[in-house]
N, C-alpha and C positions, 0 to 999 in steps of 0.2 A: 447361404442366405444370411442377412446380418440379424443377428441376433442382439438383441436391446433389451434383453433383463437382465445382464450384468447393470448395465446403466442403471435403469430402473431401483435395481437393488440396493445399489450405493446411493444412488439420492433419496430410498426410505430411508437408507441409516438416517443419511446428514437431515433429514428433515428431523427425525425423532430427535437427533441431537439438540435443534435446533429449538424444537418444542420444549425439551426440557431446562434451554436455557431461559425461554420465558417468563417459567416459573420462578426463574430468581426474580425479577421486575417485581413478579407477583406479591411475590413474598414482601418487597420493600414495602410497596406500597399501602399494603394490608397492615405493616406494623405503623405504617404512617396514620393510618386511617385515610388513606384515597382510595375514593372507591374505582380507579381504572384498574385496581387488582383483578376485578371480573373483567376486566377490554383484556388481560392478560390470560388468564385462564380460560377463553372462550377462541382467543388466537393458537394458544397453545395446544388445545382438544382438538382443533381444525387441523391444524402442522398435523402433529402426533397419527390424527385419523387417516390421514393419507399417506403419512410416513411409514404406517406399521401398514396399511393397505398395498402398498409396491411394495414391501419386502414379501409377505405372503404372495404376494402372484408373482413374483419372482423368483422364488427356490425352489422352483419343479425341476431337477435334472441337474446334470455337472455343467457347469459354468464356468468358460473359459475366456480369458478379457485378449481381443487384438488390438493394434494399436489405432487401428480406426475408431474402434469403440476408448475407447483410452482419450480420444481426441473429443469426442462429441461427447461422452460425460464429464469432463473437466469441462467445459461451455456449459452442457445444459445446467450441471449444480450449479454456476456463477448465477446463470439465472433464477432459477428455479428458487433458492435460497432468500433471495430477496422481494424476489413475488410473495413468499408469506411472510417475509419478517415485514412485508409492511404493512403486514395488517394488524397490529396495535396503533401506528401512527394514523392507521384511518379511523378505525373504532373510537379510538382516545380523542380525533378532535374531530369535531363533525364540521369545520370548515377545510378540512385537507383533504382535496382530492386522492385519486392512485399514483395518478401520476406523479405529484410532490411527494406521497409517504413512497412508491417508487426509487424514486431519486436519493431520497435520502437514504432508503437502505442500500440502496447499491452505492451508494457513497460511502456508507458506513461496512460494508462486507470487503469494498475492495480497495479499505484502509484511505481514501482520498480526502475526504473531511469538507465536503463541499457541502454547503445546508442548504433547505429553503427555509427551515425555522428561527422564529424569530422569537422574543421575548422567555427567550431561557431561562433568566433569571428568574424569572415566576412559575418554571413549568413542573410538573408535579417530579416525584425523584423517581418514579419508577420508566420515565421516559426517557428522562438524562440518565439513567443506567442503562436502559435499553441500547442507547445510541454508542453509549461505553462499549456494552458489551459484544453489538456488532462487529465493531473495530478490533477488536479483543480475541472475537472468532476469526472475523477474517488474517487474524497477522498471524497467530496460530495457523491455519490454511495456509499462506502463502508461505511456511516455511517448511511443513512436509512435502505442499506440491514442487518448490523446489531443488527437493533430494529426494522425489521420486518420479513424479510425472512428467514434467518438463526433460528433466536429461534422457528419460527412454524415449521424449517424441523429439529430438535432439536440436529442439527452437532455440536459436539465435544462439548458438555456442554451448548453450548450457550440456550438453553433454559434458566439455569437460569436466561435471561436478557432479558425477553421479557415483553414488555411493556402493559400496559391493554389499554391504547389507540389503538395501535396498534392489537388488537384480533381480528378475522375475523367476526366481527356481525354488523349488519346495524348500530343499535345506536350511535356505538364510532365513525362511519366514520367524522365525522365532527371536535370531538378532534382527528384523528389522522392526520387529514389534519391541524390543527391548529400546533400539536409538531412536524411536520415537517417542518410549513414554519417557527416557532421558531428555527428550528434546522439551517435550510438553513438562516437565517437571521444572526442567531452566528455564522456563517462557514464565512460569506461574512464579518461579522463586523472585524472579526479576522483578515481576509486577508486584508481589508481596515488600517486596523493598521498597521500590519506589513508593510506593501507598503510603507507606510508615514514614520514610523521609519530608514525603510530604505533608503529614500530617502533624508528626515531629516538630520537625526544625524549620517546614515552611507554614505551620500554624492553619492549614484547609483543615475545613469539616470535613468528619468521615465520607461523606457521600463525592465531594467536590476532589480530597484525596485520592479514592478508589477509585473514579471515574478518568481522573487526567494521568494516575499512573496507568491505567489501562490503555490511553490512548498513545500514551507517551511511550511506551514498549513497542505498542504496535504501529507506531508511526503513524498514525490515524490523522490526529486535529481536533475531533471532536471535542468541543469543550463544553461547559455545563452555563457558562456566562455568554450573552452578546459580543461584550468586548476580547472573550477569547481570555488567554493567560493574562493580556494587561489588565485585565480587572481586578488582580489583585496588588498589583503595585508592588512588588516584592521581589526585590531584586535575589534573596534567597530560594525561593520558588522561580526565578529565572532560571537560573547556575542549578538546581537540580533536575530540571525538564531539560536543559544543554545535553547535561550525561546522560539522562536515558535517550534522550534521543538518537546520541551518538550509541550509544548501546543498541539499541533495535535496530540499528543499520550496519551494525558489523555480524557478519555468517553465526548461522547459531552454533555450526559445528563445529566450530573454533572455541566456543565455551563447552561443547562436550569433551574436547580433548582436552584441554586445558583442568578440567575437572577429574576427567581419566589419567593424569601428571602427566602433559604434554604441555605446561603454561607458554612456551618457548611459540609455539605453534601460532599461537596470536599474533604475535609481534612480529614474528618471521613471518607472515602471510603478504605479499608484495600489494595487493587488493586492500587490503586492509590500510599499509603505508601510505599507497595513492588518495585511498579516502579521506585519512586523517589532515595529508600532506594539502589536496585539496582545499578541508573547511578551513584549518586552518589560512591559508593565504586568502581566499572569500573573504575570511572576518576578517584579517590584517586589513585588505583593501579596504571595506566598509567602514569598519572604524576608522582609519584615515581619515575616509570621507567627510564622516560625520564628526571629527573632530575637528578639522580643517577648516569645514565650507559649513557643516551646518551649525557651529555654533555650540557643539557640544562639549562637557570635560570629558578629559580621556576615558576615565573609568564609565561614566554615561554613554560614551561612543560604547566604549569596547563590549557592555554589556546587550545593548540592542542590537549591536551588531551582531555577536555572537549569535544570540538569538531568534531573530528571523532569520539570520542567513542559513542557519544551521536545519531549521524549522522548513525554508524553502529547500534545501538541496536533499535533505533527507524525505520530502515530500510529506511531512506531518500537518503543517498547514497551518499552524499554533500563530496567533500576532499579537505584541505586544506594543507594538506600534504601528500607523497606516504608513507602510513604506511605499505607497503611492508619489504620495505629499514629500517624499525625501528628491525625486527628481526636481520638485521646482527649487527646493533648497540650493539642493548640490549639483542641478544640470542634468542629472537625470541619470549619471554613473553609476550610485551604487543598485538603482534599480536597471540598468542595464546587467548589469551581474551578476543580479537576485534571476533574473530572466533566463541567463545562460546556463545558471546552476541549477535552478528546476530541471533540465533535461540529461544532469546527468546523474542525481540518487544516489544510492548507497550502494552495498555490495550483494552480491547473489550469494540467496540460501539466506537472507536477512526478510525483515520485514518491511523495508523500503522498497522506493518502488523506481521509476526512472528508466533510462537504457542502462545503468549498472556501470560502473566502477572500470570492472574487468575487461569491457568491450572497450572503452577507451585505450586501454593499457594494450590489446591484441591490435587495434587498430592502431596506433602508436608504434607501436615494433615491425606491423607490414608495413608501413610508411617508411620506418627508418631502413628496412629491405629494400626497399626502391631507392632510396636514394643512394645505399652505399652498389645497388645493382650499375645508378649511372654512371659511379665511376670505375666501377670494375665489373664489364659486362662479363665476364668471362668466370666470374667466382663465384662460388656454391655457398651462402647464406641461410640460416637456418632460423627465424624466429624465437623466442622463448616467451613462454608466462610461467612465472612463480620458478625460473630455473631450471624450468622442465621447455622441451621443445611442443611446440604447437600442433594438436592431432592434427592431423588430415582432414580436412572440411571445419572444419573451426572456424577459419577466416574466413572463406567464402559464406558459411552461416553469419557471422559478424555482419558483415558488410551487405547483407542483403538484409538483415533487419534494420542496421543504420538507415539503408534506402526506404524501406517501407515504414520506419517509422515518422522519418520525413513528407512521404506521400501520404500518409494517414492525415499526422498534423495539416497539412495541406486540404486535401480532402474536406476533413471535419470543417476547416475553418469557411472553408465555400459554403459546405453546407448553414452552417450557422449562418451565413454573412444574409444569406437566401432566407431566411426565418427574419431580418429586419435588425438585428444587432449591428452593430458597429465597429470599425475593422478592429480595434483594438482588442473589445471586448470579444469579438470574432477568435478573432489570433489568441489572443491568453485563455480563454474559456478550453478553445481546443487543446493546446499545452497542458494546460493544468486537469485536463479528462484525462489524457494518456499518460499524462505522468504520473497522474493520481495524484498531485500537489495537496488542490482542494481549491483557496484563494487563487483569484488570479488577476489582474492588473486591468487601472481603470477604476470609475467612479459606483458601477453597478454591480462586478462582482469581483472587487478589489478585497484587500482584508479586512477593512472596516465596509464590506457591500454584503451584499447576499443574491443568493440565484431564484429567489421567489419571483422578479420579476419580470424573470424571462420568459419567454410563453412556452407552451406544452410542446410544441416541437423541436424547441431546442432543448429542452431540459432531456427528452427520450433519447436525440442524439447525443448530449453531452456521457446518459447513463451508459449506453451505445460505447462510447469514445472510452466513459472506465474501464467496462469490463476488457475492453481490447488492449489497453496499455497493462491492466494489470494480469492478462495472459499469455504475453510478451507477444501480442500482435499475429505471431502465425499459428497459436492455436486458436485462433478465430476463423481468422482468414482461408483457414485449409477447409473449412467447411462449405465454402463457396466456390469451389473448384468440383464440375461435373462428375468430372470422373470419381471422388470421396464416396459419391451414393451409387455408385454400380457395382451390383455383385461381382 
């Protein structure tokens, strides 16, 4: 019989955790003197009450987790999670439906940075931390789940990246609780730096600091202004959100070993090279562009370039300019670019999001197997990632997320086109769901647009389209398959 109080159990944790992160909003607000201090403490009593209520009805007996149940609580917590984190945004403004505070936490949980809110610049500090600290949660999330979760339910490759601390047997449990709170220790150090940098040397208030290094870690987007990062005009506070960007998109495990004196380990990671190797030529081309055709100085190209392109491929979402309006400039090249780079992210075991770094690189080596297949049918060829040969179903996993991750896009974008949007806004709204971007191309939910004015059924699909891009699509999908629910 399936048993569904391991489930149960783990999502009162994460509720109660979830609850108590409210309390920091609370606390802002309270020293502010806003009184949404009590929308926080009245959401966090709600969370808390049903969070510590499923763990009580859940610990009657030994509880053992299968990988079905593995499957369906990694889904329900995505959900479930943002079902009550949006209950500040509803409390706090009584013209925000569910569905918009909805969207937005599921925006903000699974790091994509798509709003429906507007008028940031005035909204009280305990909600602009909220939406921080969302983003904050979820990229912490998405970096245990991918060195534990994902490689035991062995979606889209990821097996290759599972860690022996992390094996399901009594003995490691001790080291894996130890490489997680080293994990979560580099996540918080990270962000504690970036804060101070920013507050430092790019002159943000504390509140405007600690919110964008949050988001900026977690490759989120979330920003505390309308205009996004360009509202401060500081090409200093550009060039610092660049590095952490590119920081939360390289593997976290790479800075545990690097910290364990393994520094060699970073740089030597082939994943890593790909990515770097990547933004950079992105930005080379862009800046080109813009220095070229749209009339920019170099140092003005190279820094906007850098900037969104980085902002787009690492799927943070951040704009510092409407690179809409750069196609009529320059013909529409460097946003054809920005377009291709949205789909492919940063690297797995990061807090980026995307198809990942690595499947390119495994799909790149099976391709260059076929070719050297047709010219020597008869020769035995052996693939490699990172100088290691390629498990056994690796690529066949690859290659079958590639396909569905195109059929999804596909999908989504029907669906949407069906709700009265417009093929563009169709086509990029869907992209930028599953990639978890956030912005995406066009007049209404371009960088300078917003998703307020899409209607309620596309906004559910579009939250729909997050959570499946940022579950890497077949821990969703396997729940729709009959056979999942039969004893």
């Amino acid at each position: 019989m399936f048993d569904r109080r391991p489930i149960l159990l783990i999502i009162g944790f994460l509720l109660s955790i979830l609850a108590l992160g409210m309390l920091i909003p609370a606390l802002v607000d309270f020293m502010y003197g806003n009184p949404d201090w009590l929308v926080f403490l009245i959401s966090s009593a709600l969370t808390l009450f049903i969070g510590v209520l499923l763990i009580l009805s859940s610990r009657s007996g030994q509880l053992k987790f299968s990988l079905r149940q593995a499957f369906l609580m990694t889904t329900a917590s995505w959900i479930v999670l943002p079902g009550f984190a949006a209950l500040p945004f509803v409390l706090a403004d009584p013209n925000m439906g569910y569905t918009d505070a909805f969207f937005e936490a599921m925006s903000g949980i699974t790091t994509t940075g798509s709003t429906v809110m507007t008028g940031l610049d005035l909204m009280p500090p305990g909600i602009l931390l909220w939406r921080g600290l969302l983003q904050w949660l979820g990229g912490i999330g998405i970096i245990i789940m991918a060195l534990t979760v994902l490689p035991m339910l062995r979606v889209g490759g990821m097996q290759m990246f599972r860690v022996e601390a992390f094996e399901a047997q009594e003995k490691v449990v001790p080291r894996a609780a130890s490489l997680a709170s080293w994990l979560a220790g580099i996540y918080v150090g990270l962000t504690l730096a970036w804060a101070v940098m920013l507050a430092v040397f790019g002159g943000l208030p504390a509140l405007d600091a600690t919110v964008h290094a949050m988001t900026t870690i977690a490759t989120g987007g979330y920003s505390t202004k309308d205009a996004s990062v360009g509202h401060f005009r500081s090409a200093v506070v550009d060039w610092i959100i660049v590095a952490g960007m590119i920081v939360g998109s390289i593997p976290f495990l790479l800075y545990f070993q690097t910290v364990r004196g393994r520094p060699l380990a970073l740089i030597r990671d082939t994943q890593v090279q790909w990515f770097v190797g990547t933004v950079v030529v992105g930005v080379a081309a862009v800046t080109w562009w813009l220095w070229q055709d749209g009339g920019m100085s170099p140092l003005e190209a190279l820094r906007y370039a850098a900037f969104n392109t980085t902002s787009v491929m690492t799927g943070t979402g951040y704009a510092t300019a409407d690179y809409w309006q750069w196609g009529g400039v320059v013909g529409g090249a460097p946003v054809a670019v920005l377009f291709c780079l949205m789909f492919v992210g940063g690297c797995a075991g990061s807090t980026s999001c995307g198809i990942k770094v690595f499947r390119f690189q495994i799909l790149g080596a099976m391709a260059a197997i076929q070719l050297r297949r047709l010219l020597q049918p008869n020769g035995v060829f052996i693939p490699y990632y990172n100088k290691k040969p390629i498990q056994e179903g690796v690529a066949e996993a690859v290659m079958a997320f590639f396909f569905m991750y195109a059929l999804s896009v596909a999908f989504l974008t029907i669906l949407l086109g069906l709700t009265g949007l417009d093929h563009v806004t169709a086509l990029s709204g869907a992209a930028t769901a599953i990639s978890n971007v956030g912005p995406g191309l066009g007049d209404v939910i371009g960088p300078a647009g917003n998703f307020a004015t899409l209607p309620d059924t596309a906004k559910w699909l579009l939250a729909g389209g997050m959570l499946l891009g940022r579950l890497e699509l077949f821990t969703v999908l396997v729940l729709f398959v009959p056979r999942f629910w039969r004893d």
